[in-house]
Wavefront OBJ file of the C-alpha trace (Angstrom):
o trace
v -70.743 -55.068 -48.078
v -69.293 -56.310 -51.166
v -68.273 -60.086 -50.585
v -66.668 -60.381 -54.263
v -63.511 -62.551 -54.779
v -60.324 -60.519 -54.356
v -59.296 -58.613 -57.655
v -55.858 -59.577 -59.641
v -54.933 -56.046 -58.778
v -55.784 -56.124 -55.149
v -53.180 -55.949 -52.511
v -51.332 -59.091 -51.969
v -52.616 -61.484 -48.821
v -51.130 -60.205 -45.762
v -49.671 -62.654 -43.267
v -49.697 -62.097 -39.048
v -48.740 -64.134 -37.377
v -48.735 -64.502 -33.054
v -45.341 -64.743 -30.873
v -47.261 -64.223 -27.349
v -51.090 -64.607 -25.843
v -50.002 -63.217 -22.914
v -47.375 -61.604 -20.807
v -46.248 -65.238 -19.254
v -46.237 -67.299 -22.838
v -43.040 -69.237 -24.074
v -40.072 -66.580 -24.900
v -39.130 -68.960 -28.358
v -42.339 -69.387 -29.971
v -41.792 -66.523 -31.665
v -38.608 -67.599 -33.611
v -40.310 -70.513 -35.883
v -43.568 -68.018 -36.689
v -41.337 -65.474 -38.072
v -39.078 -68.540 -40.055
v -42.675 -69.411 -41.391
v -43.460 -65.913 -42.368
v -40.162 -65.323 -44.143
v -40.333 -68.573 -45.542
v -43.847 -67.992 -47.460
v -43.011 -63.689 -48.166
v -45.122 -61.142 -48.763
v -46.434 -58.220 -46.706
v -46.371 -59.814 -42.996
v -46.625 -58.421 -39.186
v -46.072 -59.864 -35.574
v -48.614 -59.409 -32.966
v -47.221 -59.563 -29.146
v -50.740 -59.498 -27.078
v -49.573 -60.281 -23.356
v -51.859 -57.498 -21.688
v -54.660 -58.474 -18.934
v -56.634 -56.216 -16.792
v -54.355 -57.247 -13.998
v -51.237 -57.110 -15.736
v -51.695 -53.833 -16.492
v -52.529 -52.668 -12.753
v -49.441 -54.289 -11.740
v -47.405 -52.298 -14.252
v -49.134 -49.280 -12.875
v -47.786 -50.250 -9.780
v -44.184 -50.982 -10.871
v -44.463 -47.542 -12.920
v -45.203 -45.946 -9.242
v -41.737 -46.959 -7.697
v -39.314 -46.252 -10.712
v -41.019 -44.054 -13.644
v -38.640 -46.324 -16.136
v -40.741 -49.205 -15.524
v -44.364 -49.978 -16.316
v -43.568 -51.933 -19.195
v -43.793 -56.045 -19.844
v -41.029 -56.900 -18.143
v -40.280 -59.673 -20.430
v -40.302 -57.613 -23.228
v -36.094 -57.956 -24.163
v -37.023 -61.869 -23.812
v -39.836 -61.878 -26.260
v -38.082 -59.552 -28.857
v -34.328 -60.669 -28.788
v -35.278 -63.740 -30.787
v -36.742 -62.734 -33.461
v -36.199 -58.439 -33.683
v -32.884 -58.985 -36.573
v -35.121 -60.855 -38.396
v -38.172 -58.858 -38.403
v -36.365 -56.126 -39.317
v -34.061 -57.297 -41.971
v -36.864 -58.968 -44.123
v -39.775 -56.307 -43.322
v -41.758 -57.746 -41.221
v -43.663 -55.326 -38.746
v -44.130 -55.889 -35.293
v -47.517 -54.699 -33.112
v -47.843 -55.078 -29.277
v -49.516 -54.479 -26.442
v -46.344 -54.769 -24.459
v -45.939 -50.786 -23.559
v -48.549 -51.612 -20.943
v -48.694 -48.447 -18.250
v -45.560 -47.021 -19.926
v -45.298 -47.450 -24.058
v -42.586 -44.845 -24.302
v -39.903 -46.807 -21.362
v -40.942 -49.557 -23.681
v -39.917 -48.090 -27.066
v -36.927 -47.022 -25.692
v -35.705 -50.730 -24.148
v -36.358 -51.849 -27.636
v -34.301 -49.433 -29.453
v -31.283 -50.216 -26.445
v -31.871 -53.846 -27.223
v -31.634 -53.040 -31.458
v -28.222 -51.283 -30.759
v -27.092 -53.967 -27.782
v -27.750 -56.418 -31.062
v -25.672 -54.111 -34.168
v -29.171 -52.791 -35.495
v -29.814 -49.461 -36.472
v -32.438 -48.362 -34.179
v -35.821 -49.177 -36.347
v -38.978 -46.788 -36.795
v -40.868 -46.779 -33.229
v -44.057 -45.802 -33.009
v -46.289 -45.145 -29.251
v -49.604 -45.368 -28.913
v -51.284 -43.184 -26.616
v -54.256 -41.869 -24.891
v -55.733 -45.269 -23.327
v -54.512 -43.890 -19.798
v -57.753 -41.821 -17.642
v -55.617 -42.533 -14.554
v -55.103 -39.138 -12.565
v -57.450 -35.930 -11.854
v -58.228 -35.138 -14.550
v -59.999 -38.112 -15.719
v -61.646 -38.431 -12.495
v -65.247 -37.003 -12.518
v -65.499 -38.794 -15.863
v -65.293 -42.029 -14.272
v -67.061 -41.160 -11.309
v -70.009 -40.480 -13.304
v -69.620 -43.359 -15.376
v -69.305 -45.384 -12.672
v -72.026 -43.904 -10.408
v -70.194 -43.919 -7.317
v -66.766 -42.480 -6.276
v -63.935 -44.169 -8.111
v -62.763 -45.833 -4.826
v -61.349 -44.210 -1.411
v -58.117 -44.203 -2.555
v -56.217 -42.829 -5.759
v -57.062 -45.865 -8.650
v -54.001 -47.812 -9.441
v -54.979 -47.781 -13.189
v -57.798 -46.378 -15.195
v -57.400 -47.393 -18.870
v -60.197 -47.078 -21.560
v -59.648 -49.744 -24.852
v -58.564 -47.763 -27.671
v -59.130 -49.500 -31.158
v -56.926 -49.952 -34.539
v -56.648 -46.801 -36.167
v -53.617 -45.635 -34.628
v -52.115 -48.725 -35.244
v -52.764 -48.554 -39.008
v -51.783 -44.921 -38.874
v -48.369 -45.737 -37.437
v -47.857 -48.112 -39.601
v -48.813 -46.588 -42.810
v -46.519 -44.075 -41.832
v -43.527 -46.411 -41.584
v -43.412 -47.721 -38.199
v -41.302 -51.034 -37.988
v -42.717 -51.224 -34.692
v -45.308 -50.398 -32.859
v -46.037 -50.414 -29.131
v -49.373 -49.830 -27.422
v -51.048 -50.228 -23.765
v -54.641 -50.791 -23.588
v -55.276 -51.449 -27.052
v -58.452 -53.935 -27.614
v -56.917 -57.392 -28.017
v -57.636 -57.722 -31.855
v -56.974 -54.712 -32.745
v -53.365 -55.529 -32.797
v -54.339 -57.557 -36.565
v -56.931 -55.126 -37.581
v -54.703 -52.174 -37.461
v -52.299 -54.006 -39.557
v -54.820 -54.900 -41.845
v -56.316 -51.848 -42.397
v -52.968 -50.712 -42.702
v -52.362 -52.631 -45.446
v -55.490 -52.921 -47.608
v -56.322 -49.457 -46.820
v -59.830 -50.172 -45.391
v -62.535 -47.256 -44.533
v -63.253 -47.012 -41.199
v -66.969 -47.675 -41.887
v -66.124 -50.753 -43.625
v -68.196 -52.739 -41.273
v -67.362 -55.767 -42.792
v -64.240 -55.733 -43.512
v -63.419 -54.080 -39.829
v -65.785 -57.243 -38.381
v -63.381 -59.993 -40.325
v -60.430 -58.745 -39.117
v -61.408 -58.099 -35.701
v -62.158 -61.794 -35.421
v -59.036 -63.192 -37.218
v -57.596 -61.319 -34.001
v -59.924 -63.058 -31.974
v -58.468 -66.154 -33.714
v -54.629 -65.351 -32.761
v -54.800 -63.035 -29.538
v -54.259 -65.897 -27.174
v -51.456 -67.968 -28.948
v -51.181 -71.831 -28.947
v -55.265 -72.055 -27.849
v -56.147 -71.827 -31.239
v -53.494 -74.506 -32.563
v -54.395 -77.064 -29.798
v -52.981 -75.774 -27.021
v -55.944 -75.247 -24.471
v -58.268 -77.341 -26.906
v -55.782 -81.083 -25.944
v -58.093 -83.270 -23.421
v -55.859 -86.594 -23.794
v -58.896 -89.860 -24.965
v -61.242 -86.963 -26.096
v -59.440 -84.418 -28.159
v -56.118 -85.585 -29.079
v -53.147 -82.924 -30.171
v -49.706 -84.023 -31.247
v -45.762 -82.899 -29.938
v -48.328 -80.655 -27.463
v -44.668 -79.544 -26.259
v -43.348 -78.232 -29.342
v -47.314 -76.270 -30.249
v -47.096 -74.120 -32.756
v -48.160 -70.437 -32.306
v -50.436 -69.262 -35.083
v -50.463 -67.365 -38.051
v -53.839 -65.508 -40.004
v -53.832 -65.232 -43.684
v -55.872 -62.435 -44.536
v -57.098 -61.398 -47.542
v -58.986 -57.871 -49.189
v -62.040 -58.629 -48.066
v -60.603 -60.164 -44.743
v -61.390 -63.532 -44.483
v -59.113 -65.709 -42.813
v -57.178 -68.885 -43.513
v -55.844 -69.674 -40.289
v -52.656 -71.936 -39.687
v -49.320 -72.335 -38.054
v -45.852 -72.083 -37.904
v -44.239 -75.365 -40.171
v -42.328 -77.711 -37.882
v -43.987 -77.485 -35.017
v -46.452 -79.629 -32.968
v -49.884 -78.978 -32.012
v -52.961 -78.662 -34.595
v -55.085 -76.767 -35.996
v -58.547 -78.009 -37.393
v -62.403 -77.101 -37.312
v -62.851 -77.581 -33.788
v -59.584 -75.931 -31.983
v -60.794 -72.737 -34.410
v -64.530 -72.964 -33.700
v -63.471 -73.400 -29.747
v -61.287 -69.808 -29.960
v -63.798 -68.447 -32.243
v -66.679 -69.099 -29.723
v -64.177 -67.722 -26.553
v -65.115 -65.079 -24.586
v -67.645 -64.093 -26.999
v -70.717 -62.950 -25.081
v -73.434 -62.356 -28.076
v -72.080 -64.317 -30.923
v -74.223 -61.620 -32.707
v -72.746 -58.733 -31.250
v -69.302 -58.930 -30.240
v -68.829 -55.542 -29.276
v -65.132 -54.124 -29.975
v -64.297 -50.297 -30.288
v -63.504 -50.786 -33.955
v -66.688 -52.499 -34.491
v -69.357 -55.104 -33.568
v -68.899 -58.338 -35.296
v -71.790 -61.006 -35.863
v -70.383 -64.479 -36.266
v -73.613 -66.348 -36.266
v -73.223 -66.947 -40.326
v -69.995 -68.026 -39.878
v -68.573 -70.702 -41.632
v -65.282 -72.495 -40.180
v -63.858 -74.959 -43.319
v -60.466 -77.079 -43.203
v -58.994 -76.735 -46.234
v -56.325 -79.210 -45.866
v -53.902 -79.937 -42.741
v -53.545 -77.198 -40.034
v -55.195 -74.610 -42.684
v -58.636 -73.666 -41.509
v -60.675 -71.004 -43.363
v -62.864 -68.117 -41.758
v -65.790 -66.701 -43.977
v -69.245 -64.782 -43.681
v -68.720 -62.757 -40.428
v -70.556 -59.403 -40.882
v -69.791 -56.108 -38.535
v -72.441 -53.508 -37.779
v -71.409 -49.823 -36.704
v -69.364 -49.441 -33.848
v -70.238 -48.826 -30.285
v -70.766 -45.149 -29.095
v -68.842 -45.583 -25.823
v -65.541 -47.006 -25.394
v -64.653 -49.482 -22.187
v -62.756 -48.489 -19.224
v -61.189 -51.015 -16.608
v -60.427 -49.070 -13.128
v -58.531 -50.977 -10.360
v -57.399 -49.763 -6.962
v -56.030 -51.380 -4.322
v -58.119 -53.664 -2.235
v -56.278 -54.635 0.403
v -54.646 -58.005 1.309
v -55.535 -61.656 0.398
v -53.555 -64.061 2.806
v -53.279 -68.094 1.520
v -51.797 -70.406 3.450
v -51.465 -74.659 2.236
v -50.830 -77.690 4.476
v -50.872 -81.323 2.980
v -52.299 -84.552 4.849
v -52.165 -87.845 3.533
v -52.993 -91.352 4.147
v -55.716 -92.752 5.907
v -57.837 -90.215 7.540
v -56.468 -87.541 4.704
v -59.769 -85.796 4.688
v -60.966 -86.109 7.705
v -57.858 -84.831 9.242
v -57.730 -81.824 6.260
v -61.617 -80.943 7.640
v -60.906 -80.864 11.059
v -57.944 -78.528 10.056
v -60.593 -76.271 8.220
v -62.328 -76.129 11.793
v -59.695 -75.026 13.936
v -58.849 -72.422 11.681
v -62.772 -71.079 11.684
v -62.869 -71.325 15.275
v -58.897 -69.285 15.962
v -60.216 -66.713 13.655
v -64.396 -66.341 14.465
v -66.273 -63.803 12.434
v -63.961 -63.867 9.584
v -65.187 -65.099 6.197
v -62.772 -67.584 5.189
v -62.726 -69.774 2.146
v -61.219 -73.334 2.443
v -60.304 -76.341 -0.428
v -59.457 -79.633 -0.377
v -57.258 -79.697 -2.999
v -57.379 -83.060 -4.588
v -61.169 -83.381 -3.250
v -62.809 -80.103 -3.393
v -61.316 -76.823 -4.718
v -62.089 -75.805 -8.162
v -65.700 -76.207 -8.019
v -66.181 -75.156 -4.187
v -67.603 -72.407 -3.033
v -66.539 -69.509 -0.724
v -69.455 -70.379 1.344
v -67.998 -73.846 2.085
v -71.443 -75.754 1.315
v -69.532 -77.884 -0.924
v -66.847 -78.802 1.666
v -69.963 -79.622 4.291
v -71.565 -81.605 1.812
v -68.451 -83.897 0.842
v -68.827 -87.275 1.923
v -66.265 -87.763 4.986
v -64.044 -90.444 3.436
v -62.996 -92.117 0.459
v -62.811 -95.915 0.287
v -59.148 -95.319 -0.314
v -55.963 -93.104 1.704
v -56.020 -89.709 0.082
v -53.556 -87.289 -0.659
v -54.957 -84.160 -0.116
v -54.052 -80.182 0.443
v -55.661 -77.854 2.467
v -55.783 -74.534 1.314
v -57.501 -71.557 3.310
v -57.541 -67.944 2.025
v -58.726 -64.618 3.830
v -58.929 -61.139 2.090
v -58.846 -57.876 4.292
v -58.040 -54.512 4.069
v -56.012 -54.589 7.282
v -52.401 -56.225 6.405
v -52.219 -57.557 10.182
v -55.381 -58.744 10.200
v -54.849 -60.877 6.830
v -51.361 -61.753 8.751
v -53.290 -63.859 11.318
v -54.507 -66.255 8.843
v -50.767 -67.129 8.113
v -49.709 -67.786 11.262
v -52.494 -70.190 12.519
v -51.828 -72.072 9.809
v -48.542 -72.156 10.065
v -49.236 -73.144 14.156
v -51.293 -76.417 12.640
v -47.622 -77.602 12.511
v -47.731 -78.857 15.813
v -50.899 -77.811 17.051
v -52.821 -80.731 15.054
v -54.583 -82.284 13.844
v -52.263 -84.813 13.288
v -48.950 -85.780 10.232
v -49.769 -82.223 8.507
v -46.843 -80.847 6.703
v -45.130 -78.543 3.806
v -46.740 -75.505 4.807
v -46.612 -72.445 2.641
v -48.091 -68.984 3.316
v -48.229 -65.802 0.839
v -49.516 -62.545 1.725
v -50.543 -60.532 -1.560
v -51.955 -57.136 -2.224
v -55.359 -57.089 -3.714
v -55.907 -55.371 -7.093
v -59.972 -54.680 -7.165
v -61.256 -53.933 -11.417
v -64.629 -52.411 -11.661
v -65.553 -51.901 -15.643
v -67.202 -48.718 -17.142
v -68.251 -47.112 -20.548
v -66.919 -43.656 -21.417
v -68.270 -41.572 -24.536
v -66.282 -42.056 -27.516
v -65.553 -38.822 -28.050
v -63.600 -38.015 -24.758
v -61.324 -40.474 -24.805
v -58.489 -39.505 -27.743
v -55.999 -42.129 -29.370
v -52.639 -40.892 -30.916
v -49.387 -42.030 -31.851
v -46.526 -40.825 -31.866
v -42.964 -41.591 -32.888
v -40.751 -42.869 -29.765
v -39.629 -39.952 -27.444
v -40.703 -37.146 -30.181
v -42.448 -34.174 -28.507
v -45.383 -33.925 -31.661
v -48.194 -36.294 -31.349
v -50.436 -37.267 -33.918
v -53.833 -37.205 -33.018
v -56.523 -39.688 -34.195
v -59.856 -40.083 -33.520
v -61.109 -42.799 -31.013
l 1 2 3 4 5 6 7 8 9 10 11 12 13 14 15 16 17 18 19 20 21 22 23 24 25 26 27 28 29 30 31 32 33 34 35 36 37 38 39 40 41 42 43 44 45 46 47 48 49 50 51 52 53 54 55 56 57 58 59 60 61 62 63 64 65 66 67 68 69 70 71 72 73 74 75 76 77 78 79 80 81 82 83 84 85 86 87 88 89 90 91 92 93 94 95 96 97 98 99 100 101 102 103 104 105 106 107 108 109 110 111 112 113 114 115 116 117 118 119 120 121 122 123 124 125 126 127 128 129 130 131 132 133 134 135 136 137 138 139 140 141 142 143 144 145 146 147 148 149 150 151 152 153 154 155 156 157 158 159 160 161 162 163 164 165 166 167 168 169 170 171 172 173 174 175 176 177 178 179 180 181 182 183 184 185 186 187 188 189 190 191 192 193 194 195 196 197 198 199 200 201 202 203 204 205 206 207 208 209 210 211 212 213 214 215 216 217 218 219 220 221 222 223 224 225 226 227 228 229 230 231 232 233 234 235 236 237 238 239 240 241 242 243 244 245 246 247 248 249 250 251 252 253 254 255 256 257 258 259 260 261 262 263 264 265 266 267 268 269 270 271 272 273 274 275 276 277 278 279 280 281 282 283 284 285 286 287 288 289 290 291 292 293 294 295 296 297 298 299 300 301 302 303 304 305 306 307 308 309 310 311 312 313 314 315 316 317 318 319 320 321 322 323 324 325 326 327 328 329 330 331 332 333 334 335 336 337 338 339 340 341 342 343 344 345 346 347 348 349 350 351 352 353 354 355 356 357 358 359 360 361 362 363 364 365 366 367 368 369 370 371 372 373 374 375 376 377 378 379 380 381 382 383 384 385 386 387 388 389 390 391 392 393 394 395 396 397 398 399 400 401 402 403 404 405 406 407 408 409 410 411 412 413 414 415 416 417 418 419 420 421 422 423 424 425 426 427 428 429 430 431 432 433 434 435 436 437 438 439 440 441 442 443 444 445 446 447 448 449 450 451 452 453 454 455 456 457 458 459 460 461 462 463 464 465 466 467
């Protein structure tokens, strides 16, 4: 594809910029991107990505009980901030935020315009990422090569790509709101929006499906999850600055940050979120297309500005992927804390009693403090740990049971909860949480039967685009 320097005549840069990486992020992070993106004008957008494979199942679940739900739930929270602005100077705003129910979405936001003395702006749904329901099913059975589970899925949502996006927007959406959209398609659709890109562009498509990549999880890319304190050092970590993508015709990248704020952004926090979750830095598969990053190039071009070239696309994949959960039973968790001499000693012998009250049950047990991020559900790590320190300890015992039988994952609770009294000795500050299981098995569907549209907020016409 043609790599030539942008043309005096070509559109101007376009600026996105990130309020949210995901559905639990900081509500104001928002408010000093958008000052940055007013502050520097131009064409400019707003990507909310706060949509996980879970997240969504659980919104599936919420959209069960009360058919007005289904959506983030901290949607008014991350919008309120920010939404006068956006509007009054132009700046268009993309999320995944709909989640199992984009239209009760659309229509909290145009509440929360009014509730604020806007005119309700141009909202825009996207659709056709939800397979959930009969109709869907012998698709994914097939796909999956087994029946879909016992019971009715929770959620069965296939990852749509950008073009809906960019057709909203094109035609005049202020906002847009999507479910299972692929993370960086959020940016791409608003580039291709605005530079009018072909959808064979592989190139193009491939840049700015990885300057999403850059911004789809927030503050990780300006030093949030990159800060290791000795070893990687990030400044005002608690006032990090969420990121912004300067994009340009060809889409390469200059990636920075809102001004005023902490955190940093530099060759190796970008190379870090370049590299993450990326499978086959040759083929990252998306449904727009697959990008190949292994040419690269990652350049700081002065402080917190960090530019993205030579990342090529190839056509993209034939089959689109599908995430179905279902319910999958209970996990039951229960903590009790020894310290002092004897801490893990007493926290083992704890582990025991609990094995031997509940025989044949496959339990998993930490030692928080000694053992628990890197042990196993086997226990082999716990039997291997040496049986004292040559110091008192402070440590937690945690023990965890999953079943599909609520009362039998109930037992768990309570015999930890007995340890109380029951010994071994000075354990306290029990907790105990029963929680329903969400079980995600992942499948490819044809392209061609899943369809993406969009549609304008509560309108009865949809308009149909190809997936």
């Amino acid at each position: 594809m043609n790599d030539a320097p942008v043309s005096h005549t070509a559109p101007r840069r376009l600026l996105v910029g990130c309020g949210a990486g995901f559905s639990g992020d900081r509500l104001d992070a928002a408010r000093a991107v958008v000052g940055t993106l007013i502050e520097r004008g131009g064409p400019a957008c707003l990507i909310y990505e706060t949509l996980a494979e879970r997240t969504l199942a659980l919104a599936q679940l919420r959209k069960r009980d009360d058919a007005g739900a289904g959506f983030d739930p901290r949607l008014e929270g991350f919008l309120r901030p920010v939404l006068a602005d956006c509007l009054a100077h132009g700046i268009a705003i993309v999320g995944n935020f709909g989640a199992a129910n984009p239209q009760a979405a659309a229509r909290r936001i145009a509440a929360l315009a009014v509730s604020l003395g806007l005119a309700v702006p141009r909202i825009a749904v996207i659709e056709g990422d939800d397979l959930t329901g009969d109709a869907h099913r012998s698709l994914l059975r097939e796909a999956l090569g087994s029946p879909v589970s016992a019971n009715e899925p929770v959620s069965a949502n296939a990852y749509l790509g950008a073009e809906p996006i960019a057709a909203a927007l094109r035609a005049g959406a202020q906002i847009v709101v999507a479910g299972r959209v692929a993370d960086p398609a959020l940016v791409l659709g608003a580039a291709i929006a605005h530079f009018g890109w072909a959808t064979d562009d592989w190139d193009r498509l491939a840049r700015g499906v990885m300057a999403g990549h850059l911004l789809e999880c927030g503050a990780q890319v300006s030093g949030g999850y990159f800060a290791d304190p000795g070893r990687k050092e990030v400044p005002d970590l608690a006032g990090v600055g969420f990121p912004i993508a300067e994009i340009d015709e060809q889409g390469h990248c200059v990636i920075t940050k809102a001004s005023g704020t902490g955190g940093i952004v530099n060759a190796m926090t970008v190379t870090e979120q370049l590299l993450y979750e990326i499978h086959d830095p040759a083929a990252y598969q998306t449904p727009d297309v697959v990008a190949d990053i292994t040419q690269a190039t990652v350049r700081e071009l002065g402080p917190d500005r960090v530019a993205v070239q030579g990342v090529r696309g190839h056509p993209r994949p034939a089959r689109l992927k599908v995430n179905v959960c279902h319910e999958g039973g209970w996990l039951a968790e229960g903590e009790i804390s020894y310290a002092g001499p004897g801490a893990r000693a007493r926290a083992r012998l704890a582990a025991q009693v609990l094995a031997q009250r509940l025989p044949g049950r496959r339990l998993r047990f930490d030692l928080i403090g000694a053992a628990s991020v890197f042990a196993d559900d086997d226990g082999r790590m716990l039997t291997d740990l040496p049986q004292a320190p040559a110091a008192s300890e402070d440590i937690r015992l945690r023990a965890a049971t999953a079943d599909a039988s609520r009362e039998a994952a109930e037992q768990l609770l309570h015999e930890v909860t007995a340890l109380y009294t029951c010994g071994p000795a000075g354990g306290g500050g029990v907790r105990t949480s029963l929680t329903p299981r969400l079980s995600t098995r992942s499948c490819l569907v044809p392209r061609e039967t899943v369809t993406a549209r969009w549609r304008w907020a509560d309108s009865a016409a949809a308009t149909q685009v190809r997936s």
